[in-house]
C-alpha positions as CSV (number, residue, x, y, z in Angstrom):
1,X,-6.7,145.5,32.2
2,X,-4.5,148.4,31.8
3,X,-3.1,150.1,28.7
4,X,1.0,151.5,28.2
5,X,0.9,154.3,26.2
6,X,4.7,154.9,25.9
7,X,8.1,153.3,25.4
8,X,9.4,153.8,28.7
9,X,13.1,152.9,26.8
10,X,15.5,155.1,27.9
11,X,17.6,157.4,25.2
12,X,20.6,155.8,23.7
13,X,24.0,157.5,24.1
14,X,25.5,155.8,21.2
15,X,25.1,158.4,18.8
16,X,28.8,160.2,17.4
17,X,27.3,164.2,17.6
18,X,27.4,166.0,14.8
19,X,28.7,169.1,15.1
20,X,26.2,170.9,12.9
21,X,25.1,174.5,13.0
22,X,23.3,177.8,10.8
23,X,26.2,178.9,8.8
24,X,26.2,182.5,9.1
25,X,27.8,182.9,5.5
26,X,28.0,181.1,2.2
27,X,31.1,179.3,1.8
28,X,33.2,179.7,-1.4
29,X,31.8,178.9,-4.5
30,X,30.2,175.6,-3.6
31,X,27.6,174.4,-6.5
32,X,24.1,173.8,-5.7
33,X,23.5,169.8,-5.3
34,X,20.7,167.9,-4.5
35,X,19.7,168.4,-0.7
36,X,20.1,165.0,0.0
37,X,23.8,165.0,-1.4
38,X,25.3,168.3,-0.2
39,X,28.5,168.3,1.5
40,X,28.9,170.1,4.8
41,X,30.2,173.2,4.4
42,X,28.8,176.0,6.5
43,X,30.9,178.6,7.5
44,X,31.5,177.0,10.7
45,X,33.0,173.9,8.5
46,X,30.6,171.7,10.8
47,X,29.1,169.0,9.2
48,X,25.6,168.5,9.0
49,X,23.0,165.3,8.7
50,X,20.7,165.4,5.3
51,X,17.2,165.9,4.9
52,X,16.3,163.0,7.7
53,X,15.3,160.4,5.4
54,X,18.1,158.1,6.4
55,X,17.8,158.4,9.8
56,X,20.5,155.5,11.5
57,X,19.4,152.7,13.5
58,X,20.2,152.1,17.1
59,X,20.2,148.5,18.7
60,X,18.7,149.3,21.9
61,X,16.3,147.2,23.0
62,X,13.0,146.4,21.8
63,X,9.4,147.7,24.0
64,X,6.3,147.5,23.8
65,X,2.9,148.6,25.0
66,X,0.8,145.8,26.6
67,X,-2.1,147.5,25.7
68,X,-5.9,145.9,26.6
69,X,-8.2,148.5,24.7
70,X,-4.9,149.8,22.8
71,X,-5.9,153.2,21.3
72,X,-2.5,153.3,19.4
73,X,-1.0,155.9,20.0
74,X,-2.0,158.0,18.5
75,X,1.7,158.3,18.8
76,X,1.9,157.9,15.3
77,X,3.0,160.6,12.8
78,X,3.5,158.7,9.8
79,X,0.8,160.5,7.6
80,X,3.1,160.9,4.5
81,X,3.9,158.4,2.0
82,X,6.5,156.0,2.7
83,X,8.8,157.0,-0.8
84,X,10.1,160.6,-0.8
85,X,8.9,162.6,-3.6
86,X,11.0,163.8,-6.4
87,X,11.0,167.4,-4.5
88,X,13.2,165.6,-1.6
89,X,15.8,165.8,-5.0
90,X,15.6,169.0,-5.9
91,X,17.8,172.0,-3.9
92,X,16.3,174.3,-1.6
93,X,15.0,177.0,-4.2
94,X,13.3,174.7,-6.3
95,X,12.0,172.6,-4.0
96,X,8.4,171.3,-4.9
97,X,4.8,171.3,-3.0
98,X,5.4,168.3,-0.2
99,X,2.6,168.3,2.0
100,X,4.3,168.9,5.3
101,X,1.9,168.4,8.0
102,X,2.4,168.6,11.5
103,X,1.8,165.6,13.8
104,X,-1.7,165.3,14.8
105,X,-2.9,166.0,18.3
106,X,-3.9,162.8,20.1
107,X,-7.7,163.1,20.9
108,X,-9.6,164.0,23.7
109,X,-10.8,162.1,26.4
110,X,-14.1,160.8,25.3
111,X,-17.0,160.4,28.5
112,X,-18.2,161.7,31.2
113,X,-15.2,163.1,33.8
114,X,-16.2,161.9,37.3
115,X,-13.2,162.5,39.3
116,X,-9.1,162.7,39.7
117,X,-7.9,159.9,42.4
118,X,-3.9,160.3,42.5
119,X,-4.4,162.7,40.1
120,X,-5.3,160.6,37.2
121,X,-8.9,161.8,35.7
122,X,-11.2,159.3,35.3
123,X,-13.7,159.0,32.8
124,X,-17.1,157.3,32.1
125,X,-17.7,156.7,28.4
126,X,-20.5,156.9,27.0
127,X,-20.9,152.8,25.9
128,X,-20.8,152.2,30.0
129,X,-24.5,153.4,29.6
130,X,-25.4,150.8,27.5
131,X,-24.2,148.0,29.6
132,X,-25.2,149.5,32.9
133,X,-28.7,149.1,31.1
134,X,-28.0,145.7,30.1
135,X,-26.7,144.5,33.3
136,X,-29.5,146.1,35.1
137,X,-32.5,144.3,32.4
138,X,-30.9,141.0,32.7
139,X,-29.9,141.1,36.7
140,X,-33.1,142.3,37.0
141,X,-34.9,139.0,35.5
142,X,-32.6,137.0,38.0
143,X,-33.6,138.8,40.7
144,X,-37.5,138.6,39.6
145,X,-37.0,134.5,39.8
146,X,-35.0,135.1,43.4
147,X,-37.2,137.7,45.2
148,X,-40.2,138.1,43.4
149,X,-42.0,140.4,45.6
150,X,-39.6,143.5,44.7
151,X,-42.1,144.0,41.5
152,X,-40.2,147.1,39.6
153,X,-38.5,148.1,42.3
154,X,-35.7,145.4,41.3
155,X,-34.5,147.4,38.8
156,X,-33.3,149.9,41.2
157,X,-31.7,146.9,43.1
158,X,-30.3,146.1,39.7
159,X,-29.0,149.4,38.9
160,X,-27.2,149.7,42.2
161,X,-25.8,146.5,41.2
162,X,-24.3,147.6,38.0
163,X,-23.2,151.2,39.7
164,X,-21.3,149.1,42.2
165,X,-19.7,146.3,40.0
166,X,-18.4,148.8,37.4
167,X,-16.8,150.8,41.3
168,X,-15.2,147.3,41.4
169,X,-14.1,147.8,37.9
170,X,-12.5,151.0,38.9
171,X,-10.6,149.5,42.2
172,X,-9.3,147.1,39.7
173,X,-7.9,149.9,37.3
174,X,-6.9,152.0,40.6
175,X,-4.2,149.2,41.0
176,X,-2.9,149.4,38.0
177,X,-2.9,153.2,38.8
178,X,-0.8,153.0,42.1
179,X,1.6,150.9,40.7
180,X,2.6,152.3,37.7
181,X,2.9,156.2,39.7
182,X,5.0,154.2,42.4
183,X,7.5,153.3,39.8
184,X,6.9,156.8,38.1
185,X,5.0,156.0,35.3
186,X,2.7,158.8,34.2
187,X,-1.0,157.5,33.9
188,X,-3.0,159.8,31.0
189,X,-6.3,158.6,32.2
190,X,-8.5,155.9,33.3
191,X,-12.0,155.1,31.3
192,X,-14.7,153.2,32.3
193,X,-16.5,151.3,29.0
194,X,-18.2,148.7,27.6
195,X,-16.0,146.0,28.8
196,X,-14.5,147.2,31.7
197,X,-12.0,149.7,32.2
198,X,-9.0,150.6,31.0
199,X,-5.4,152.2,32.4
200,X,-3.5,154.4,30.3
201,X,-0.1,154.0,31.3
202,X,1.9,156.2,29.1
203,X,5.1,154.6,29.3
204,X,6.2,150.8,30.0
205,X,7.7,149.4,32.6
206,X,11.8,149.1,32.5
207,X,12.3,145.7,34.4
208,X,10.2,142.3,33.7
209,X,9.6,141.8,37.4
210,X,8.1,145.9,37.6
211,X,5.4,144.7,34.4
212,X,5.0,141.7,36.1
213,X,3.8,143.5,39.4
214,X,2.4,145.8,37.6
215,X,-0.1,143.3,35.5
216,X,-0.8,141.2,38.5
217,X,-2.0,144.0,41.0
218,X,-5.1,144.5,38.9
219,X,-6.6,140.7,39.1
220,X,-5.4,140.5,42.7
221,X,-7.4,143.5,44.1
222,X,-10.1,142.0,42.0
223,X,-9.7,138.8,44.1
224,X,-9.1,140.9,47.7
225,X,-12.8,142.7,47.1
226,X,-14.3,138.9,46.1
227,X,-12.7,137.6,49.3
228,X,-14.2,140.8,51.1
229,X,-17.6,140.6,49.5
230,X,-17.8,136.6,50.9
231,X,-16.5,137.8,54.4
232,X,-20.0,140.1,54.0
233,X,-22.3,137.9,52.9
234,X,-22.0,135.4,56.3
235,X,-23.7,137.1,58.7
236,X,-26.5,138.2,56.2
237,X,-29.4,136.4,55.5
238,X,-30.0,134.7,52.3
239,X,-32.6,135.5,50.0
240,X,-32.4,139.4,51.2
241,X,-31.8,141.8,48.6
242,X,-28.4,142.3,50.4
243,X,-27.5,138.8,50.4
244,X,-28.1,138.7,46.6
245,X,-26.3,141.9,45.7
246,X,-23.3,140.8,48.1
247,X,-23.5,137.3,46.2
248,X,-23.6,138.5,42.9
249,X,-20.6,141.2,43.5
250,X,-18.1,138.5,45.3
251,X,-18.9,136.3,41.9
252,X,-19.2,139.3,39.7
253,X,-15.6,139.5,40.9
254,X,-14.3,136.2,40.5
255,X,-14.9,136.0,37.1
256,X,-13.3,139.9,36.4
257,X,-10.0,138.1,38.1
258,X,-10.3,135.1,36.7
259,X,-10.9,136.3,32.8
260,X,-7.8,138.8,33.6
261,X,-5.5,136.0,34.6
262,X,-5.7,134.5,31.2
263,X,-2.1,134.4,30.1
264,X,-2.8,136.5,26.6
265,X,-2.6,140.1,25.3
266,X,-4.0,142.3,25.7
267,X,-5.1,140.7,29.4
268,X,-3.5,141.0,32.4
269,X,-2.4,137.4,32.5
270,X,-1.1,138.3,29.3
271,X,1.3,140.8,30.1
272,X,2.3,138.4,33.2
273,X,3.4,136.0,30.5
274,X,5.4,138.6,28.6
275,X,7.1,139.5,31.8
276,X,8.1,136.0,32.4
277,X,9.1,135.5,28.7
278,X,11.1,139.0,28.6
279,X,12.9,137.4,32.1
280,X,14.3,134.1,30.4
281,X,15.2,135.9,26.9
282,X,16.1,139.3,27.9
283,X,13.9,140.6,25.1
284,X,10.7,141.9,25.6
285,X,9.9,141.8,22.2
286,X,10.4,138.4,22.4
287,X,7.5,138.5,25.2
288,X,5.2,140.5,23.7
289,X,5.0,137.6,20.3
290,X,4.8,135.2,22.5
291,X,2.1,136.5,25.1
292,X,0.3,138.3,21.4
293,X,-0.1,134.7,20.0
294,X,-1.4,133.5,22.7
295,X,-4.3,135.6,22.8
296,X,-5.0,135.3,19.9
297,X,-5.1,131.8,20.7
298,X,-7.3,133.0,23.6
299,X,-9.7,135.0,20.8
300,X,-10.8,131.9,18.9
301,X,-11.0,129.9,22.2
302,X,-13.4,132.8,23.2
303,X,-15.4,132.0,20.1
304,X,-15.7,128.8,19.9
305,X,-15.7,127.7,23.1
306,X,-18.3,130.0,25.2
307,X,-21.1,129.1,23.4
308,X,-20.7,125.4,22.8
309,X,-20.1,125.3,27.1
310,X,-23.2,127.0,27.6
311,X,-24.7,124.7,25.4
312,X,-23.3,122.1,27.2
313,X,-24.7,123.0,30.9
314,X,-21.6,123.7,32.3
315,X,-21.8,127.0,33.0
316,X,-25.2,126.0,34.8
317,X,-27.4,126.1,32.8
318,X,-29.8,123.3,31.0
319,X,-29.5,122.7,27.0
320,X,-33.4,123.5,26.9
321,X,-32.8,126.8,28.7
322,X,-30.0,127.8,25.8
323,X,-32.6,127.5,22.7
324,X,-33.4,130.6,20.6
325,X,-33.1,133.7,22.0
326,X,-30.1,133.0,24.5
327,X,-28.6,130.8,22.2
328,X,-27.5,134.6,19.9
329,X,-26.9,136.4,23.0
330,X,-24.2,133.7,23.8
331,X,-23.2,133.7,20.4
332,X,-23.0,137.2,19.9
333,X,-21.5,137.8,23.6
334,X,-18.8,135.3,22.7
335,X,-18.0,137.2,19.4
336,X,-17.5,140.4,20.8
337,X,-15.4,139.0,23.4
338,X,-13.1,137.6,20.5
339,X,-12.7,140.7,18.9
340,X,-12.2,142.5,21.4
341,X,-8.9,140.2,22.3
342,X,-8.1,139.2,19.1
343,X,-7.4,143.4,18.5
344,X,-6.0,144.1,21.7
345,X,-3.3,141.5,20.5
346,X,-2.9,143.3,17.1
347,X,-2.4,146.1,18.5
348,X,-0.2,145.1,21.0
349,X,2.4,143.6,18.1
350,X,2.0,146.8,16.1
351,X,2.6,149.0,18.6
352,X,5.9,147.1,19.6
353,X,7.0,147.2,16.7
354,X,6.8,151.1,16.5
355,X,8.4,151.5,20.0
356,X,11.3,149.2,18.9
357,X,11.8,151.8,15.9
358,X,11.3,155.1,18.3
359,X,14.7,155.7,19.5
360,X,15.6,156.1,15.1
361,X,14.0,159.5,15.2
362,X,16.3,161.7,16.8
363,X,16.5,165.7,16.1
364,X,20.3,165.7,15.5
365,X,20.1,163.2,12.8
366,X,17.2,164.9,11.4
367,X,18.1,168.6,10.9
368,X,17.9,170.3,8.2
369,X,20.9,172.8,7.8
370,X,19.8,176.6,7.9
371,X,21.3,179.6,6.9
372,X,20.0,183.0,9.2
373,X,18.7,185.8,7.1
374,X,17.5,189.5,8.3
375,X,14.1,190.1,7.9
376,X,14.3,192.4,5.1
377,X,16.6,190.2,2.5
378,X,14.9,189.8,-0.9
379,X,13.7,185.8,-1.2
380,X,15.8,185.5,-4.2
381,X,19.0,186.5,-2.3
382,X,18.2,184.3,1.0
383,X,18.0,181.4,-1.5
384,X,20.9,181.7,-3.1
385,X,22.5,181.8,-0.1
386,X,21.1,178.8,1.6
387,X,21.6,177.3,-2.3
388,X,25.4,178.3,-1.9
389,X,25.3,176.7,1.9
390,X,23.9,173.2,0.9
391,X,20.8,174.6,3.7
392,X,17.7,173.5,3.0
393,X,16.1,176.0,5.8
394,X,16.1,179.8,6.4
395,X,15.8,181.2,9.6
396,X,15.2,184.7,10.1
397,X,17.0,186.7,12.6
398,X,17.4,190.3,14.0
399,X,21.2,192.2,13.9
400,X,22.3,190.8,16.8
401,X,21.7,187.0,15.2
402,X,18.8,185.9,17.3
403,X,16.5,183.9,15.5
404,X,13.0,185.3,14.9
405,X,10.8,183.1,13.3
406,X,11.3,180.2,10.2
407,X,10.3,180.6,6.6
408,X,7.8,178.3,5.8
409,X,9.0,176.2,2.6
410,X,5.5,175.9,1.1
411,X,5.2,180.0,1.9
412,X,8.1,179.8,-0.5
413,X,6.7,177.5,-3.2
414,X,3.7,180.0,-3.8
415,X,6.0,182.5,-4.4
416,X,6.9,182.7,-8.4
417,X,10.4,182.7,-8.9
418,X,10.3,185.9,-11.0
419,X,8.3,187.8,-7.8
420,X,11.0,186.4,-5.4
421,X,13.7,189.3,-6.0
422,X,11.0,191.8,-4.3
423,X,9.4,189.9,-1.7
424,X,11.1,190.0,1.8
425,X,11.7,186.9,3.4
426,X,9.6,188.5,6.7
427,X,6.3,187.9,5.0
428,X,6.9,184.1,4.7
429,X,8.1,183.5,7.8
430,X,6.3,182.2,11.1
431,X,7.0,183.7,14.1
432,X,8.7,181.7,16.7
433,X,6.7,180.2,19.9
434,X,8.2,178.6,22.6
435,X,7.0,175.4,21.8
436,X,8.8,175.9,18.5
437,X,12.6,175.9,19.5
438,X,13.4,172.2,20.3
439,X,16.3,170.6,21.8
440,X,19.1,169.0,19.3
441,X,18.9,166.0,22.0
442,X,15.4,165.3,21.7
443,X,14.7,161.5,20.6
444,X,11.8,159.4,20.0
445,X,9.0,159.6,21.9
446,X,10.4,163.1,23.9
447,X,10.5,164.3,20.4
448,X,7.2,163.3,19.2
449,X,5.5,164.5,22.3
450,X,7.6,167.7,21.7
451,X,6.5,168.1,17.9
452,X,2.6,167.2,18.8
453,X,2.3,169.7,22.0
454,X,3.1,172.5,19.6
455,X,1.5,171.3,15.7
456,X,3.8,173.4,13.4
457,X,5.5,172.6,9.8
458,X,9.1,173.7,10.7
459,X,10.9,173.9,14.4
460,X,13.9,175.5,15.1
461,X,16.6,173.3,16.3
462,X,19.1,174.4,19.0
463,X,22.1,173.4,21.0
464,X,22.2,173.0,25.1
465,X,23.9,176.4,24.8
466,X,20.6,178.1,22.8
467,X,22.7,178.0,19.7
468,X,21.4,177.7,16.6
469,X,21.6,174.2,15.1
470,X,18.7,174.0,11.9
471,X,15.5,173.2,11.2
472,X,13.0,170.4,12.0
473,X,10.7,169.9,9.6
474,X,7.7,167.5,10.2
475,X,8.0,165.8,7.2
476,X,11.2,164.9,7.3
477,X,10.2,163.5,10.7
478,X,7.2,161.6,9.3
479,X,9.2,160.1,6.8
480,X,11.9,159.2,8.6
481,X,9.3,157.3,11.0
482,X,8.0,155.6,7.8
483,X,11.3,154.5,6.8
484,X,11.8,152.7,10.0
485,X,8.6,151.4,10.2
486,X,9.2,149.7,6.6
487,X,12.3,147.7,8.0
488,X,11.6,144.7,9.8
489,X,11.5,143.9,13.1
């Protein structure tokens, strides 16, 4: 099973531009309005989007990640409430306390780092111990019945076991691996875990027929090392503790292919079915529901069925041998299969629906207009002017006009209003980093891996040409990303 962490869906084009800078002086006479209703008049007579709370939407198509362990991305910034506050209402100098925080990191890499094939790191987490142990007590009872005479030395044999099927495990996920970097998709990582591994693929595939391939590689490597594992076991002799790990590995990967070839999300059979899907409809979205629905399907199948077929006999065994103890193991085995689906599916759907929303946030449309200040104008004055600008933002420059460092708005709601005629707008401000000055072309998920490289509460905004366009704040983004969210699919 692998995991898309991104969009892969290409920046639209369709936007007009809006020609929208720093005004370098007040315009005449304009009366203060509320920020979200202020007409553009900077000095350049550019006009300029409003707070970012109406961001526009654009009809590209719909992606999604076909995740298996889907760690949602943690691509998320919507920490704010969905309703702006009555501060969003209010002009710049009066504005109130709106949390503004920055979008959070996405976490570490949890486990154990064994290596970097192709560059990707790949990581053992720490629930691979438990089932290593769990694989190596219960192949180790198999092997008691099969070769006796080991004693406790078979659970070395059925350690080695366990080492070597979770290696198969990581052949599987190396696939994935290959393809997605031969049709340059970054890979963040692969972790080993509980049940199986899993392929970060940060963004998804631009063609059906490329997810398609991509999906299928996974299963069919798996099926390539069961074929090799048979072509093994001929010349060796049976009831050898070679001819039982060789046995157990060519089966151990049959079922890993087989289970993966199950046509539901998050599986790799499942995102062969949304290929297919996307390829008759043109929409993947319209994949993704469809290949979602059916694992959930899968899920309760997965519940249900596993334990009444061991029950049964079928999968070999006798209904007196699946009494008691065995009888919760399969029960509880088949649960946590379920869930494990029946998530991956969830996720899945909720993270479509978030990458059919990305391409909304995009910097232009969510600048706020700025006016540029020296470092030692009185706060009093710099809001006034920003007041008389319809800005909502003050950048701070040096005489030559180039920008410094932003004042923080929640610097300035600390400040009381009768203090604000003697403190300089220089001890509010934050310096400027690199990661701070953003591109006015940045959209979805460029800009939200933009904004979370560098956490901050404001960014300055500029043109190709290094000119000063505004201010991004972060919580204009994360509302806007709420707002889109809201609306439905």
């Amino acid at each position: 099973m692998d995991e898309s962490g991104g969009s892969g869906q290409p920046r639209s084009g369709t936007d007009e531009p809006a020609d929208h800078h720093a005004g370098s002086t007040a315009p005449d006479a304009p009366t203060p309005t509320p920020a979200d209703e202020q007409p553009p008049t900077d000095a350049r007579k550019n006009p300029a989007p409003d707070n970012g709370t109406d961001a526009p939407t654009s009809g590209e198509r719909e992606t999604e990640p076909t995740a298996s362990d889907a760690s949602a991305p943690e691509t998320s910034p919507a920490d704010s409430p969905a309703a702006k506050s009555p501060a969003d209402d209010r002009t710049f100098a009066h504005s109130g306390t709106a949390k503004t925080r920055p979008p959070k990191r996405p976490r570490e890499p949890g486990g154990l780092l064994m290596g970097r094939p192709f560059g990707v790191p790949v990581y053992v987490a720490p629930s691979w111990f438990l089932v290593a142990a769990l694989i190596t007590w219960v192949f180790g009872g198999q092997l008691d019945r099969v070769l006796p005479e080991l004693g406790a030395a078979r659970y070395l044999v059925s350690l080695f076991f366990a080492v070597a099927f979770y290696a198969s495990v990581l052949v599987h996920e190396l696939a994935h691996t290959v393809a997605a970097l031969r049709f340059k998709l970054p890979v963040r990582r692969i972790q080993l875990q509980f049940f199986g591994g899993v392929s970060e693929i940060e963004k998804e595939a631009e063609t059906p027929g490329r997810e398609f391939v991509l999906a299928f590689v996974g299963p069919l490597l798996s099926l390539v090392l069961a074929g090799l594992f048979y072509v093994a076991l001929q010349p060796v002799e049976p009831g050898t503790v070679p001819g039982v790990l060789l046995a157990g590995l060519m089966i151990s990967n049959l079922i890993v292919a087989a289970f993966n070839l199950l046509p539901g999300l998050p599986l790799d059979g499942g995102r062969m079915l949304r290929a297919v899907v996307w390829k008759i409809t043109g929409r993947p979205m319209s994949g993704t529901i469809a290949a979602a629905w059916v694992g959930r399907a899968l899920a309760v199948s997965v519940l249900i069925g596993l334990p009444l077929l061991t029950q049964s006999g079928a999968l070999g065994t006798t209904a007196e041998d699946s009494v008691g103890m065995d009888t919760v193991t399969d029960a509880l085995l088949a649960a946590i299969l379920a869930a494990i689906i029946w998530t991956g599916a969830g996720n899945s759907l909720r993270m479509a629906r978030l990458r059919e929303h990305l391409p909304e946030l995009r910097a232009r449309n969510l600048t706020r207009r700025a006016v540029p200040v020296e470092t030692d104008t009185p706060l009093s004055e710099a809001l006034r002017r920003a007041n008389a600008a319809g800005a909502r933002a003050l950048v701070v420059v040096d005489p030559d006009g180039n920008p410094l460092s932003l004042v923080r708005e929640a610097a300035i709601v600390g400040v009381p209003e009768h203090r604000r005629p003697w403190v300089a707008v220089s001890g509010l401000a934050q310096d400027l980093t690199d990661g701070m000055r953003i591109s006015v072309e940045l959209a979805g998920e460029d800009l939200l891996d933009v904004l979370r490289a560098t956490p901050a509460t404001e960014y300055l905004v500029v043109e190709e040409t290094g000119e000063i366009y505004g201010v991004l704040s972060a919580a204009d983004v994360e509302r806007a990303f709420v707002k889109a969210m809201a609306r439905p699919s």
